[in-house]
Every structure is written in structure tokens, then in C-alpha cells.
C-alpha positions in Angstrom: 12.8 -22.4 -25.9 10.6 -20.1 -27.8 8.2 -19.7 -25.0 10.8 -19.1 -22.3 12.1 -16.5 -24.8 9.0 -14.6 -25.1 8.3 -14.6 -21.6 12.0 -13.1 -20.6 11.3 -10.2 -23.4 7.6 -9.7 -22.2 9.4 -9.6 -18.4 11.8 -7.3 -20.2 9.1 -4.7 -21.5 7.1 -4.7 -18.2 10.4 -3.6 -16.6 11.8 -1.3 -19.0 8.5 0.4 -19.5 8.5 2.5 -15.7 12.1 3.4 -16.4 11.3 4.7 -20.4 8.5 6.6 -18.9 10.7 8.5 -16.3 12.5 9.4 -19.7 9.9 11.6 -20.4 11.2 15.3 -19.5 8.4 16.9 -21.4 5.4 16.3 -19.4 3.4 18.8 -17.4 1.1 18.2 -14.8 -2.0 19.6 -16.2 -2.3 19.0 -20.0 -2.1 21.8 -22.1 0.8 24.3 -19.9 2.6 25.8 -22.1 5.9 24.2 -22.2 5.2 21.4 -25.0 4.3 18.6 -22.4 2.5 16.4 -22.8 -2.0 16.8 -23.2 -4.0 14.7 -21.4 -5.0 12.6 -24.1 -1.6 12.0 -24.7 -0.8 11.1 -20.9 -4.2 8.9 -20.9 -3.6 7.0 -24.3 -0.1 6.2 -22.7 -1.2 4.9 -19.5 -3.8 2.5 -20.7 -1.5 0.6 -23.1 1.0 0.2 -20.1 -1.8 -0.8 -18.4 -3.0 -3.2 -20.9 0.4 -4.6 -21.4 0.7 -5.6 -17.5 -2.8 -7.2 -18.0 -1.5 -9.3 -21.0 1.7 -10.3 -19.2 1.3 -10.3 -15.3 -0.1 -14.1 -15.6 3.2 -15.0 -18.0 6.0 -13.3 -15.8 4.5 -14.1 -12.3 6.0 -16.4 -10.7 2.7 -17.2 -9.0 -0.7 -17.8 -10.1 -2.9 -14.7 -10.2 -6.1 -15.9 -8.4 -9.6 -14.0 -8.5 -8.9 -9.8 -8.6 -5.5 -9.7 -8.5 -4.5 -9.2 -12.1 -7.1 -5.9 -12.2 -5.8 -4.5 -8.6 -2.2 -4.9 -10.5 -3.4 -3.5 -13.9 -5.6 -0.8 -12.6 -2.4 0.0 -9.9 0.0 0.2 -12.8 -2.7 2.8 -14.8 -3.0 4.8 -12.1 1.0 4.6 -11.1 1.7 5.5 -15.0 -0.6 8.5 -15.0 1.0 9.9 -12.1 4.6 9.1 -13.1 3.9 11.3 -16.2 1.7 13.9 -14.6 4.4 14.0 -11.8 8.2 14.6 -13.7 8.0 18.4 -13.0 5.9 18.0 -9.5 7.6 15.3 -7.3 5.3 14.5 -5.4 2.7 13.2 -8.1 6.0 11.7 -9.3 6.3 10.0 -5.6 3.1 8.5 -5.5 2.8 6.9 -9.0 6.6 5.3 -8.5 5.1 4.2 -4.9 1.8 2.5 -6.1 4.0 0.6 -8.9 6.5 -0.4 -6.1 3.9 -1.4 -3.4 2.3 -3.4 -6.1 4.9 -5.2 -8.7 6.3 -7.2 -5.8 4.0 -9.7 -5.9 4.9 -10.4 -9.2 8.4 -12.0 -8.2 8.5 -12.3 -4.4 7.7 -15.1 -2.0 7.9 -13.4 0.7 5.0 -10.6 -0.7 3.2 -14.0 -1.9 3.0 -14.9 1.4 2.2 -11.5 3.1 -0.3 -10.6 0.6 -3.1 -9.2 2.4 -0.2 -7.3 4.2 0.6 -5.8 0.8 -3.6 -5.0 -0.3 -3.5 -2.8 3.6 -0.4 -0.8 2.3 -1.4 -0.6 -1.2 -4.8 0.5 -0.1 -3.4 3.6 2.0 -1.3 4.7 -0.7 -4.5 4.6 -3.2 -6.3 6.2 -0.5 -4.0 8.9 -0.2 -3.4 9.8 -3.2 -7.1 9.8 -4.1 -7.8 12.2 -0.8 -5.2 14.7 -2.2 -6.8 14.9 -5.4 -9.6 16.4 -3.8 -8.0 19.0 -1.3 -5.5 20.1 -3.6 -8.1 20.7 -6.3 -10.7 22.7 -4.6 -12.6 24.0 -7.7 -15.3 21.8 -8.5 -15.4 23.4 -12.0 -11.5 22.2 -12.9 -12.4 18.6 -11.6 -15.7 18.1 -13.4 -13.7 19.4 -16.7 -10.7 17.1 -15.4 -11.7 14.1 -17.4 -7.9 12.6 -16.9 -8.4 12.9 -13.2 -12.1 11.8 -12.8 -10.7 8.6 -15.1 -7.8 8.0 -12.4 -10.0 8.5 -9.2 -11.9 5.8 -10.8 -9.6 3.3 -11.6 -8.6 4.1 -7.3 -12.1 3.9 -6.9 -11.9 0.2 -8.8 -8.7 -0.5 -6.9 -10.4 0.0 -3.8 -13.3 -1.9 -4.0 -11.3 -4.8 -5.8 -9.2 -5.1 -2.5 -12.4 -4.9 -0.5 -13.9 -7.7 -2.1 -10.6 -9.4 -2.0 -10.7 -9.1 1.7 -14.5 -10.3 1.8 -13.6 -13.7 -0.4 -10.3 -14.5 2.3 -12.7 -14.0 4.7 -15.1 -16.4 3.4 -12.2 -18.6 2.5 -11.0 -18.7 6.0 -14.5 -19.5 7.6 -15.1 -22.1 5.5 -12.0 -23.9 6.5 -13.0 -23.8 10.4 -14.6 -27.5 11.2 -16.8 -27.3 13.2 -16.1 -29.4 17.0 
């Protein structure tokens, strides 16, 4: 009984903790505006223990077993989906994207249907990431602001680790599949 309890307040947290975020009216999109939003440290230091808390409690609310890469494509999805949620409360379309990656990626969480369509879900997920980390780079066109961004070069990386993570996803289902040909 204890244990189911846990779980259903750890499933609790992972929920509530997108929505608390949106809650967040003071954040800015680059650190340091004026306004009072949120710095970058701030919007950093946030993100990672979201990001650590889905690590810590993906495998205990799934309903499936997390096999190989999946629990870091979901963690490192969530990190990048938090930093943009906050980055993105006073410019939508940062907002967009970080509420997209979450929602392209939490399904497989709870869904059959996703647990059954999963490479289906790694393609989609994989555009969005891609996206998003394309736009970094032709909406920022100074190469002094990005090598000074230090919250930004840490999100392209964690896309960067999202990317490769769902290509060597791909490369072990591929290997998976070949071996289970028999030969005639």
C-alpha cells in the first residue's frame, strides 16, 4: 500500500510539475531583461531538477519497462521542454515548442498505443528537436551572443544528446530486427 502510494504522488509531481511551471509569469527569454524574470541560472538550476525528477520516476510511473536509451531521450526531452517552457511564457513560440517536446514525449509513459508505435514517436520527436535546434541558430545570428549563451549552448546539447540517443536507438532495432530473420 505504501509503495502504490508513493508511486501515485511521484505520478502526481511528474504531472503537476509542467502545469506549476506555466505558473511562472516572471520569466523572460534572455536572462537578465529587465522585468525581474527569471536569470539563466535560475531557468537552468530549474530545468535540471525537473529533469532529474523524471529520471528518478519515469521507470516507477511507466506503465512499461524503459528498455536501453529511453529513460535519457525522456529526461533529456523533459530538460530541454522545461527550458523552453520558461524561456517561452512571454514568446509563444519558445513556449510552443517546449510544451510540444513534453507532449510528443510523455506519452509513452502511459499509452499502449505509443508503446506500440514507438519508433513512430522517436521520427516525430526527432523533427521537433530538430526544429527547434535549427531555429536556435537562424534566429541567433551573432556568434558572439551564442558563444556567451551558456543556457543555450547547454540546451543544444542535451538536442544534440537527444538526437544521437534516437539514432542509436534506431541502429539497436535494426540490429534487433536482423537478428530475428532465420535464415532459409
Amino acid at each position: 500500500m505504501v509503495s502504490l502510494f508513493v508511486s501515485m504522488s511521484t505520478a502526481r509531481y511528474l504531472v503537476m510539475l509542467p502545469f506549476s511551471l506555466l505558473l511562472l509569469t516572471s520569466v523572460t527569454a534572455h536572462g537578465g531583461e529587465d522585468g525581474g524574470g527569471m536569470s539563466n541560472v535560475q531557468v537552468l538550476i530549474s530545468s535540471l531538477i525537473g529533469a532529474v525528477i523524471v529520471f528518478v520516476s519515469a521507470g516507477k510511473i511507466s506503465k512499461f519497462e524503459l528498455e536501453g536509451n529511453q529513460r535519457l531521450i525522456l529526461t533529456l526531452a523533459f530538460f530541454t521542454g522545461i527550458v523552453h517552457i520558461l524561456l517561452g511564457l512571454k514568446e509563444t513560440l519558445l513556449l510552443v515548442g517546449g510544451i510540444g517536446v513534453i507532449a510528443i514525449s510523455s506519452p509513452r509513459l502511459f499509452s499502449q498505443s505509443i508503446h506500440s508505435m514507438y519508433s513512430i514517436n522517436l521520427i516525430i520527436l526527432g523533427v521537433a528537436i530538430s526544429t527547434i535546434f535549427i531555429a536556435y541558430f537562424v534566429s541567433n545570428h551573432s556568434l558572439h551572443y551564442i558563444v556567451e549563451d551558456y543556457l543555450g549552448i547547454v540546451t543544444k546539447l542535451s538536442e544534440l544528446g537527444i538526437l544521437t540517443l534516437i539514432g542509436i536507438e534506431y541502429k539497436n532495432n535494426a540490429a534487433r530486427a536482423n537478428s530475428n530473420i532465420v535464415p532459409s
